[in-house]
C-alpha positions in Angstrom: 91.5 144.4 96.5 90.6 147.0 98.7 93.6 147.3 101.1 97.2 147.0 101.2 99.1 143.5 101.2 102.1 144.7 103.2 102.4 148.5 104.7 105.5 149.5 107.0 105.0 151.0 110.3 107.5 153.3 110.1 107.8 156.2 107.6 110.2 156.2 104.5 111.3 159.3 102.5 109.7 160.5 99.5 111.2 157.6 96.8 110.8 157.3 93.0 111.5 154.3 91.0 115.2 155.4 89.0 115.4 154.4 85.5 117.6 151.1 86.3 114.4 149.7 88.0 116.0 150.4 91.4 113.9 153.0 93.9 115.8 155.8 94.7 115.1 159.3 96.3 113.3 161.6 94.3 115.4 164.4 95.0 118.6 162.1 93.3 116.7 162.3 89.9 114.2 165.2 90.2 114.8 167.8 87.1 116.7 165.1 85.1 114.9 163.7 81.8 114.3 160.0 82.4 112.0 157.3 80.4 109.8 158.2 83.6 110.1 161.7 83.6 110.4 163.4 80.4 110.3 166.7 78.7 108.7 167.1 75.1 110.4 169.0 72.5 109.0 171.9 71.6 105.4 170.9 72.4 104.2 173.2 74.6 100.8 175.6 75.6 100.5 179.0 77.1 104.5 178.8 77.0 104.2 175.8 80.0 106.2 172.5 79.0 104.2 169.9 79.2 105.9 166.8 81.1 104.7 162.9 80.9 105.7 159.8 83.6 105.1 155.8 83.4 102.0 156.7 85.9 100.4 158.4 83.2 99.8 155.1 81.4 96.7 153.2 81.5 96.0 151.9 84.8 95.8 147.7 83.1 99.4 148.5 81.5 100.6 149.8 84.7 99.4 146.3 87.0 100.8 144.5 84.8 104.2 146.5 84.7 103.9 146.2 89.2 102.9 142.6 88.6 106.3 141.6 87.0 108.4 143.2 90.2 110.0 141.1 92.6 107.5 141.5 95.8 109.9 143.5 97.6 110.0 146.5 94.9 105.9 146.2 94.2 105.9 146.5 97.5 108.3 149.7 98.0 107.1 151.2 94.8 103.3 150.9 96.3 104.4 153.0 100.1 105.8 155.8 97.4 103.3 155.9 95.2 99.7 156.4 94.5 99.4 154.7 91.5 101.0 151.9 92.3 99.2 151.7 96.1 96.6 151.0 93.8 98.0 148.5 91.8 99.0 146.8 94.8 95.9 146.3 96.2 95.5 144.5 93.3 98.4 142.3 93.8 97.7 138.6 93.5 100.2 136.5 94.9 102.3 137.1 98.4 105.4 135.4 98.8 106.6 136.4 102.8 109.3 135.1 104.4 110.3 135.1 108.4 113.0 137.7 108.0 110.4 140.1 106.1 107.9 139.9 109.0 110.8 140.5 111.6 110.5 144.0 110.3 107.2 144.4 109.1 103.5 144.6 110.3 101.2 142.2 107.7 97.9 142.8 106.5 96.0 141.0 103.4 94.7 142.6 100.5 90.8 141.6 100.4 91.5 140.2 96.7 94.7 138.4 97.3 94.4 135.0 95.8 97.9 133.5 96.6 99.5 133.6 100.0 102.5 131.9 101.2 104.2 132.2 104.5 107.6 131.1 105.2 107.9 131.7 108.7 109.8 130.4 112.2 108.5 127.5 113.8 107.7 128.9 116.9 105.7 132.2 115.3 102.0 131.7 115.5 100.1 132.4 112.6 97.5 135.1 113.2 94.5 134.2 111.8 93.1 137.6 112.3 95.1 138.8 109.5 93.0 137.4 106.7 90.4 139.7 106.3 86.5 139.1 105.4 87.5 140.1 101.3 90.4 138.0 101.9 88.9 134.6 103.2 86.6 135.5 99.9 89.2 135.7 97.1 92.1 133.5 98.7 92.5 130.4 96.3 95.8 129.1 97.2 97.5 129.1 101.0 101.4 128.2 102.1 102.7 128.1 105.3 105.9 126.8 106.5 107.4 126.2 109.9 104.6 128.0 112.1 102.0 127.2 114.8 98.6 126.8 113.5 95.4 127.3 115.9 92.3 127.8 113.6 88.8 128.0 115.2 85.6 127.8 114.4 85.8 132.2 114.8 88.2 132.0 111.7 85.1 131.9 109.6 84.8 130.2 106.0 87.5 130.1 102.9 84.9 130.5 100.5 87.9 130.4 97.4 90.1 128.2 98.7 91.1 125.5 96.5 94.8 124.7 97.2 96.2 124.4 101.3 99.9 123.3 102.0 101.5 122.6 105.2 104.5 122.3 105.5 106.4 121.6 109.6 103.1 123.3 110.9 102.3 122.8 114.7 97.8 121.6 114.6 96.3 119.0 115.8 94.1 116.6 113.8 90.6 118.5 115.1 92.5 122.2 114.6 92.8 120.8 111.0 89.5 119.2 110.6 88.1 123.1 111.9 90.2 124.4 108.9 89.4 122.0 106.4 85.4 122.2 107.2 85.7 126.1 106.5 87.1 125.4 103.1 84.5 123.6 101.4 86.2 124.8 97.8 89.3 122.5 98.8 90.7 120.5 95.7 94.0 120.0 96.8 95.4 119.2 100.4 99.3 118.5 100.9 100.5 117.8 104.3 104.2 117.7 105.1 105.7 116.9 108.3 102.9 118.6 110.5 104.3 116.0 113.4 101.2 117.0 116.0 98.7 115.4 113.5 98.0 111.7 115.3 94.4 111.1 113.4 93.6 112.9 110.3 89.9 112.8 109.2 88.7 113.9 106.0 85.7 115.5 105.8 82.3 114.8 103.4 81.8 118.3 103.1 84.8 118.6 100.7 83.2 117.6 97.8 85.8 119.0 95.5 88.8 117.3 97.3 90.6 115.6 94.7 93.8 115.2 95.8 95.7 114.6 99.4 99.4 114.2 99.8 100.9 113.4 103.4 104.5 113.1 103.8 106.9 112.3 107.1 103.8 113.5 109.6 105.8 110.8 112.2 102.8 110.6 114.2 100.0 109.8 112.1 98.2 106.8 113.1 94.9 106.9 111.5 93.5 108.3 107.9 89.8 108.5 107.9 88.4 110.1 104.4 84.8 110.7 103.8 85.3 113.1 100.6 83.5 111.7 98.2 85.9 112.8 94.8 89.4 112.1 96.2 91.2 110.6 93.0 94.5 111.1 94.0 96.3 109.9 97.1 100.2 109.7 98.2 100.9 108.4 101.6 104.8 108.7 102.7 105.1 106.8 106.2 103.9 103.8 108.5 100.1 104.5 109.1 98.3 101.6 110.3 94.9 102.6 109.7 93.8 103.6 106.2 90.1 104.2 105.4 89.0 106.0 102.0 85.0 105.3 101.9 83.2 105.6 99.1 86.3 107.2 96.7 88.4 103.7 97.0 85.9 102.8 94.5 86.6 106.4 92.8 90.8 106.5 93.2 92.9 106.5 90.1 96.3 107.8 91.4 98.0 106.4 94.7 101.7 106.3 95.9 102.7 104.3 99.2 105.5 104.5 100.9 106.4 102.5 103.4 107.6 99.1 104.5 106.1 95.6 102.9 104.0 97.9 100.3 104.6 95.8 97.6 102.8 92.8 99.0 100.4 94.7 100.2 99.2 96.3 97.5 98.9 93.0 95.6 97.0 91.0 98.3 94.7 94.3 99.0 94.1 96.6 96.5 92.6 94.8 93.6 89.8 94.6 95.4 89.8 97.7 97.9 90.7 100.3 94.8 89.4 98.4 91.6 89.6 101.4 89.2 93.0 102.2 90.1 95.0 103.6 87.0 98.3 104.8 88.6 100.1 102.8 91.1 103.5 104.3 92.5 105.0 101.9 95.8 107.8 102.2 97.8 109.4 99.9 100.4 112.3 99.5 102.2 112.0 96.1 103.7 109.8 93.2 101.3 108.6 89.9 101.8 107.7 88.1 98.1 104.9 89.2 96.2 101.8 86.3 96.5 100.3 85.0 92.9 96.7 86.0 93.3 93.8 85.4 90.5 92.7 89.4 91.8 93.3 92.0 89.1 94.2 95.3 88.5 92.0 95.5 85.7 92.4 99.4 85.1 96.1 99.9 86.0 97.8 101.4 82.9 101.5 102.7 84.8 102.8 100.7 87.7 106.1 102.0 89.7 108.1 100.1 92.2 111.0 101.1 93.9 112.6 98.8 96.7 115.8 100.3 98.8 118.8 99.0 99.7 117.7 97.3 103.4 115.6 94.8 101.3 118.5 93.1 100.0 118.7 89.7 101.1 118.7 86.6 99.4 115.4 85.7 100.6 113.9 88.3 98.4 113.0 87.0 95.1 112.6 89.9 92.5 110.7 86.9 90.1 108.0 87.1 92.1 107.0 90.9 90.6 106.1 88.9 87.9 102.7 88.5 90.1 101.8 92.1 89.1 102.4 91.3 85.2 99.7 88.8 85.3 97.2 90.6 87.6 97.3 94.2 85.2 96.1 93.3 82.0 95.9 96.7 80.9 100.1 97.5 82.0 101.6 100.0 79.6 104.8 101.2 81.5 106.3 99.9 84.3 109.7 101.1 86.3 111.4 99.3 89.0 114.2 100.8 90.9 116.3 98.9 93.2 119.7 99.2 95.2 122.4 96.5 93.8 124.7 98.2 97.1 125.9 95.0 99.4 123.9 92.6 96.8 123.7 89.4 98.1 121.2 87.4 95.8 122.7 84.1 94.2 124.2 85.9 90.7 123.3 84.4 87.5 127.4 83.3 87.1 127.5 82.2 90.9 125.8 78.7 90.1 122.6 77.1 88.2 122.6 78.7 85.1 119.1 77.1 84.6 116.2 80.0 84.6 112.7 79.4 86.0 109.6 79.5 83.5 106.2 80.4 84.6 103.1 79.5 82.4 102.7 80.8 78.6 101.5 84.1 79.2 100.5 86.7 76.2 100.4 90.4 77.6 99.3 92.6 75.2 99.7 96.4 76.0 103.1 96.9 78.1 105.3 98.9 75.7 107.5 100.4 78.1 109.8 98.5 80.9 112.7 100.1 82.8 115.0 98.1 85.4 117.0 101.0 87.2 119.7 99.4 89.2 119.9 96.5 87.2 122.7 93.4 88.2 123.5 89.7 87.6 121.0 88.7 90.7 119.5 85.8 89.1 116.2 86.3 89.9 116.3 89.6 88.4 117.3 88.2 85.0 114.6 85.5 85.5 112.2 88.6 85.6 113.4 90.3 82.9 113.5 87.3 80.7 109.9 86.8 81.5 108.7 89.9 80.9 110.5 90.3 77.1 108.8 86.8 76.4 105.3 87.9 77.8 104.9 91.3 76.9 104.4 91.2 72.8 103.7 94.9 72.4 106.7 96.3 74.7 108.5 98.7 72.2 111.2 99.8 75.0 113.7 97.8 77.3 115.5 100.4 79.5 118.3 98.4 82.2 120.3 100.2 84.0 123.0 99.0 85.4 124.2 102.0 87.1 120.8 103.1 89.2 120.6 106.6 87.3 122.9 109.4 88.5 124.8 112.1 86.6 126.6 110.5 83.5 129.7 112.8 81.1 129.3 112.7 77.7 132.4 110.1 76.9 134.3 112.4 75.0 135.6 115.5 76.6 138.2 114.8 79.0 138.0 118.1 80.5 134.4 117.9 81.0 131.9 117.0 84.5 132.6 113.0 85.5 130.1 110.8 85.8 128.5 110.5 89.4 131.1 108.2 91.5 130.1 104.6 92.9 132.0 102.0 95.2 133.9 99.8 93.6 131.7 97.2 94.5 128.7 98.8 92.8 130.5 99.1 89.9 131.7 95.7 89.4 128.3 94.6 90.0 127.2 96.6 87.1 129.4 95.2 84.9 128.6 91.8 85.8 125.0 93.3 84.9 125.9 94.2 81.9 127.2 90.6 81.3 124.6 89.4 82.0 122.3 91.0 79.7 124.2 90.2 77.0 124.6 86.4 77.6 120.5 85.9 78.9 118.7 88.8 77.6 119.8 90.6 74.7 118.9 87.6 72.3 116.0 87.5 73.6 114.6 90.9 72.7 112.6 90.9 69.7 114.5 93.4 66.7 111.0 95.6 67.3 112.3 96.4 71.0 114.3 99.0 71.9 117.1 97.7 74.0 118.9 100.7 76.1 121.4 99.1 78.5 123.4 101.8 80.6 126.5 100.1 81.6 129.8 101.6 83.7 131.9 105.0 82.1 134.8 103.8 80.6 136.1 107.1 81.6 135.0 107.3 85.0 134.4 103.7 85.9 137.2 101.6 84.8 137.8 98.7 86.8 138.5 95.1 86.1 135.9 92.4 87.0 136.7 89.2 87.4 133.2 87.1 86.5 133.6 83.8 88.1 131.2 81.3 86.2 
């Protein structure tokens, strides 16, 4: 922490900080007792007053009075100041935005160990502004919206443990230059960094542990070699994915993109066997295969299908698949759209629900249905899963796919979020639903929760025709 984070080019007038926290002139307050400037009473030598300020204190009270500032006044106090120019070099974490750079020349304190940039897309990052202290001490690096060229020249981030990207312009090998200079790396998140078309992982980042890439459009290929990656989430159509040795080694991972679900349960059980976490997303699904492959290790499984998948040639029974294959299930969410539902309803025709095989299931204590309606092969799914699952202690449906909700009683107070009429009525047939098929079938040791319409904010008459 040898230099300063920030320093203007141009000169500012002698400033003190006033007692409301504010910095003003010194000449505005000079020769006026303040709780920074004070005169004792009567204590005095060789007739001379003796006089006291807040940079008399001891130097760890006085960081950790700068370190509470908003960055702009640590950083005004530190151009007026002495004491707190050397506090400031101590400063740990820089928050900059584009507008702040318009105005101002940059320069990194050696010891800084958070950085984060928030900057025009068109402004290139100059890499010559991290310093050799500050490639040492840096643990944790933002940018956002900015051009990115790293070279070899750039030299190594001996500290760094956390990189985020965020609408950055670099290439797949610019990053790969980067990410082999950082061999402390534990945590990579890539958002939107469009010029990315093959993104390779490298073995030297042993202590990579968990990767996050969202909406890079033109991502093609993900090639890992870091051996302890753990965590992966993958927002967008990539059709080449290669872990190496840490599929064996992932607990965590969250897909999203079209046809996950089937995916996941034709491929994984065998390409990630020690899975733990499984979070998928899809916006168009074909039914989910009954496979003898297991999940043996998956303990929380989330699924959440949008609105373009419903057709009636989707049948939600077939999740059941997943039931059977993860043995060790404990909670499980599903989320679906009931917009423009067109599955056969429960009251539309056959009444008669499909049975699979006597099956015990012996952990799952947790099940919620968000978006919950009278589709009938959703009620055959839920039906299943309250006969199956002998230790569930919590049946969440909701009829009304989440949202904002008013507390009922205050007619002056926020409405519940507002839905088509459609939607509505479909979540009242839901709800009739679950009381005619399901709700006598919960065991008295489950905890039925059914969110159903506002009969404040929702009123509408449905017609159920059975």
């Amino acid at each position: 922490m040898e230099t300063p984070a920030l320093q203007s080019e141009q000169q500012r007038p002698r400033q003190t900080l006033a007692s409301n926290g504010s910095v003003a002139p010194l000449d505005e307050i000079q020769g006026s007792p303040s709780p920074y400037h004070r005169v004792d009473d009567g204590d005095s030598k060789d007739g001379e007053t003796s006089r006291y300020s807040i940079l008399d204190l001891p130097e760890d009270i006085l960081r950790h009075i700068h370190s509470l500032m908003p960055m702009d006044a640590a950083a005004r106090a530190a151009c007026i100041s002495h004491a707190f120019l050397s506090s400031w070099r101590c400063y740990p974490k820089l928050i900059l935005s584009w507008q702040m750079l318009c105005s101002k020349a940059l320069a990194v304190t050696p010891d800084i160990e958070e950085l984060t940039l928030k900057l025009y897309k068109k402004y290139k990052f100059p890499c010559s502004i991290l310093s050799d202290g500050a490639r040492k001490s840096i643990r944790s690096l933002q940018l956002d919206s900015c051009v990115l060229r790293p070279t070899p020249e750039l030299g190594p981030l001996r500290s760094l443990t956390r990189l985020r990207l965020r609408s950055v312009c670099i290439t797949g090998d610019e990053l790969e230059c980067l990410l082999s200079n950082s061999l402390a790396l534990e945590h990579l998140d890539l958002n939107n960094c469009n010029e990315i078309i093959i993104l390779k992982i490298p073995s030297v980042l042993q202590r990579l542990s968990y990767m996050e890439v969202f909406g890079c459009l033109n991502l093609r290929v993900v090639e890992n070699k870091a051996p302890s990656l753990t965590s992966f989430t993958l927002t967008g159509e990539v059709p080449e994915l290669s872990f190496g040795e840490a599929s064996q080694m992932m607990k965590v991972l969250g897909l999203h993109r079209a046809n996950v679900v089937y995916y996941a349960r034709a491929k994984l059980p065998s390409i990630m066997p020690n899975l733990e976490t499984l979070d998928l997303s899809s916006s168009t699904e074909v039914d989910t295969p009954m496979l003898p492959t297991k999940f043996l290790n998956l303990k929380h499984l989330a699924i959440q299908i949008s609105v373009e998948t419903f057709s009636p040639s989707y049948d939600y029974f077939s999740l059941a698949s997943f039931l059977d294959a993860c043995p060790s299930l404990e909670t499980w969410n599903l989320d679906v759209y009931p917009e423009d539902m067109e599955h056969e309803s429960i009251f539309g025709g056959a009444s008669h629900l499909r049975q699979l095989p006597e099956f015990r299931h012996n952990h799952l204590k947790s099940v919620e249905i968000m978006g919950f309606s009278s589709a009938k092969c959703l009620v055959e799914l839920t039906c299943y899963i309250v006969k199956s699952a002998v230790s569930l202690e919590r049946l969440t449906l909701d009829t009304l796919h989440g949202g904002g909700r008013c507390s009922g009683q205050d007619d002056n107070g926020p409405f519940c979020w507002s839905y088509s009429k459609a939607v509505v009525e479909e979540a009242s047939r839901g709800v009739a639903a679950i009381r005619e098929y399901i709700k006598e079938k919960v065991p008295p040791t489950v905890k039925l929760i059914v969110h159903e319409p506002c009969p404040r904010c929702h009123a509408t008459a449905v017609d159920y025709d059975r």
